[in-house]
C-alpha positions as CSV (number, residue, x, y, z in Angstrom):
1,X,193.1,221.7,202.0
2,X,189.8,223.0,202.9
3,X,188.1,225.6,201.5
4,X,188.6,227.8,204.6
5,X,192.4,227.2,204.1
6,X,192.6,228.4,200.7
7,X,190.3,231.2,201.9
8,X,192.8,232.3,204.4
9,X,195.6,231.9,202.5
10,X,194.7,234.1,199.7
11,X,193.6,236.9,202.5
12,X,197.4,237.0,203.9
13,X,198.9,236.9,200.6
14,X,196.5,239.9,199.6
15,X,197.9,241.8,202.6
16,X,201.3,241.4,202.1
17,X,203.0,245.0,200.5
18,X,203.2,245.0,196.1
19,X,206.3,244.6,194.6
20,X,208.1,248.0,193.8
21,X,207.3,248.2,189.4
22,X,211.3,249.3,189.1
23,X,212.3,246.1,190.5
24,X,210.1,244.2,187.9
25,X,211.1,246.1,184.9
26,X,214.8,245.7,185.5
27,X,216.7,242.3,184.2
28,X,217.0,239.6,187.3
29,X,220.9,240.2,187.0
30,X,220.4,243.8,188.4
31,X,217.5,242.7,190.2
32,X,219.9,240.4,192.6
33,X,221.7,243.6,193.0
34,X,219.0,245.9,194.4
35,X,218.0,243.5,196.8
36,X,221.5,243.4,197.9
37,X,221.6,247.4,198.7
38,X,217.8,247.2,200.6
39,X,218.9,244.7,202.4
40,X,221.5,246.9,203.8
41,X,219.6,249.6,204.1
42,X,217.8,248.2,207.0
43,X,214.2,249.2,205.9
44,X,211.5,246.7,208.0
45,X,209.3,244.5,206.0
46,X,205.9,243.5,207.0
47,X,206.3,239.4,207.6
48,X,203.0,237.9,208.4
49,X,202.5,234.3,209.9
50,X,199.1,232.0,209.2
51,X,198.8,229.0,211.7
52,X,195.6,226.7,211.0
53,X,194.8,224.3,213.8
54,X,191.8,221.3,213.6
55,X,189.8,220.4,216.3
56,X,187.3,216.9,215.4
57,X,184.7,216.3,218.1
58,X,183.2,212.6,218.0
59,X,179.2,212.4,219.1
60,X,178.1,209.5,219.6
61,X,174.5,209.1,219.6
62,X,171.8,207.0,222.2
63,X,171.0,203.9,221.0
64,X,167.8,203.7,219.6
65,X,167.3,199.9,220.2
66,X,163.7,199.3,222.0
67,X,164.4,196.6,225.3
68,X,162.3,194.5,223.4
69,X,164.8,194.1,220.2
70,X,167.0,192.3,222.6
71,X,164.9,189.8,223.6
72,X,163.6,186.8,222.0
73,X,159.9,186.9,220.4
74,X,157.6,186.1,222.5
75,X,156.5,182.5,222.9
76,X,152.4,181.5,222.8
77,X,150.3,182.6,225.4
78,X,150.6,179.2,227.5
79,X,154.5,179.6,228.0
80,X,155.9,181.6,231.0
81,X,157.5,184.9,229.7
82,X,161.3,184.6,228.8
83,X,164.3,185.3,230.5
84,X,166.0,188.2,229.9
85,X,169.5,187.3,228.0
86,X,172.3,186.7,230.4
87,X,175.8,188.1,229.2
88,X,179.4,187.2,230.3
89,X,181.9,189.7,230.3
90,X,185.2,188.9,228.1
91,X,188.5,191.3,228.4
92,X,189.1,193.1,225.0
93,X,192.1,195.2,225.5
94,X,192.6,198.9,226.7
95,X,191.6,200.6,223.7
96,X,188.6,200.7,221.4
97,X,188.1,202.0,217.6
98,X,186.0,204.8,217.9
99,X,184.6,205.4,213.8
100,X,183.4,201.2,214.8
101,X,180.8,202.9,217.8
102,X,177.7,203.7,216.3
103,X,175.7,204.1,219.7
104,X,175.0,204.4,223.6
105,X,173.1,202.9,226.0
106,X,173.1,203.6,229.9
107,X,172.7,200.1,232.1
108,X,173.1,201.3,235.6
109,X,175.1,203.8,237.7
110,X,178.7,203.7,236.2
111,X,177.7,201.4,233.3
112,X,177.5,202.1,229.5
113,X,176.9,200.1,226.7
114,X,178.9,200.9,223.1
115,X,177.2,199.1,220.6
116,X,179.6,198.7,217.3
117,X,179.3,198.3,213.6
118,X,180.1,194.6,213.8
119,X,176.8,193.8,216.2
120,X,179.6,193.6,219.6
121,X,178.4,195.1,222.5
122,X,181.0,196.4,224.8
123,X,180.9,197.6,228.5
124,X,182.3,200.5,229.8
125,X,182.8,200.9,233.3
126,X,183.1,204.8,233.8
127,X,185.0,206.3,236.8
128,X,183.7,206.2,240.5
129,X,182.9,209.9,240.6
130,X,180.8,209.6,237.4
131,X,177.1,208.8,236.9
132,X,176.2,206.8,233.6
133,X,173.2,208.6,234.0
134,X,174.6,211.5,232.5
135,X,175.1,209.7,229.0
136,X,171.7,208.9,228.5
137,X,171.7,211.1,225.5
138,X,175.1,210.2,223.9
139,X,178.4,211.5,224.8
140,X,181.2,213.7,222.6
141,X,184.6,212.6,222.1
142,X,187.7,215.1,221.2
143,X,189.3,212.8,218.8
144,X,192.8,211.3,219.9
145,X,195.8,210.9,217.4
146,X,195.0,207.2,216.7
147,X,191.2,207.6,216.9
148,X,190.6,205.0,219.4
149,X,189.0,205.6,223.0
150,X,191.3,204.0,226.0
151,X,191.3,203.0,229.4
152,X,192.3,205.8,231.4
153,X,193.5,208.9,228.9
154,X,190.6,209.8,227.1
155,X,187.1,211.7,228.0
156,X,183.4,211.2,227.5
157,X,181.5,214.3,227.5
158,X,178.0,214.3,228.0
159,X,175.7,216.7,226.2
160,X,175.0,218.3,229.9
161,X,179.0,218.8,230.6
162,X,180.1,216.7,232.9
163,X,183.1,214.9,231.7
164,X,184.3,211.3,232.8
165,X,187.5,209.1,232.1
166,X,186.3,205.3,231.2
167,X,187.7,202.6,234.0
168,X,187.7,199.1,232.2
169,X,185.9,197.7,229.2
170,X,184.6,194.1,228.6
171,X,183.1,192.7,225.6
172,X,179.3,191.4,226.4
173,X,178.9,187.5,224.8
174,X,175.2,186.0,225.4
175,X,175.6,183.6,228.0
176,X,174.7,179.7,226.2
């Protein structure tokens, strides 16, 4: 429990109504018995309900990878400058791991790029009616019940508002 739960649990129990002292100072076998008589006596208590509800939003920041990180160092002077890297794009599944995304990066249009803890990079395709563009400074997440980000049930929010479902992801693999 949180602090703010024992917090609010101490504030209800402090409202509830005090024990009537005659009740404490008599034995618990004639206790049992007075509590038999109120409760025919029909006199309302006060009964008081506390439901506590958590909310975790995931942000997940832009990439702070310069262009030039991807690319190879640059060869002497006499060599022509070097391709960029080529990628092919490999199926991974449906659903992603969100606590292994450490970062963002828009490509084009409808394209983002998740960049993991384990050095993968993996495309996500968002919807039609979505613009990548939007992303450009990271995107929230309401975390789901398994904590993983799928195909076509969870949202992407982007800091501006706009909220888009993801289409297809791929996993990109440097072309040889």
């Amino acid at each position: 429990m949180t602090y703010v739960d024992v917090l609010l649990a101490l504030v209800m129990l402090g409202s509830l109504p005090a024990m009537d002292d005659r009740v404490s100072a008599t034995p618990p076998d004639v206790v049992g018995l007075q509590h038999v008589t109120a409760a025919t006596d029909a006199v309302p208590q006060a009964v008081a309900q506390v439901r506590i509800e958590q909310r975790l939003i995931i942000r997940v920041p832009r990439q702070s990878l310069s262009r030039s990180s991807l690319l190879p160092l640059p060869a002497p002077r006499q060599a022509p400058p070097p391709e960029p890297p080529r990628f092919e794009r490999r199926k991974i599944g449906k659903c992603l791991a969100m606590r292994d995304v450490t970062g963002v990066r828009v490509v084009n249009n409808d394209m983002l790029v998740l960049f993991m803890r384990d050095q993968r990079m993996i495309e996500a395709q968002l919807e039609r009616t979505c613009s990548a563009r939007e992303f450009y400074q990271g995107f929230y997440m309401e975390r789901s019940g398994d904590g993983r980000l799928c195909v076509d049930r969870d949202l992407l929010q982007a800091r501006s508002g706009s909220k888009c479902e993801v289409e297809r992801l791929r996993q990109l693999v440097p072309e040889d």
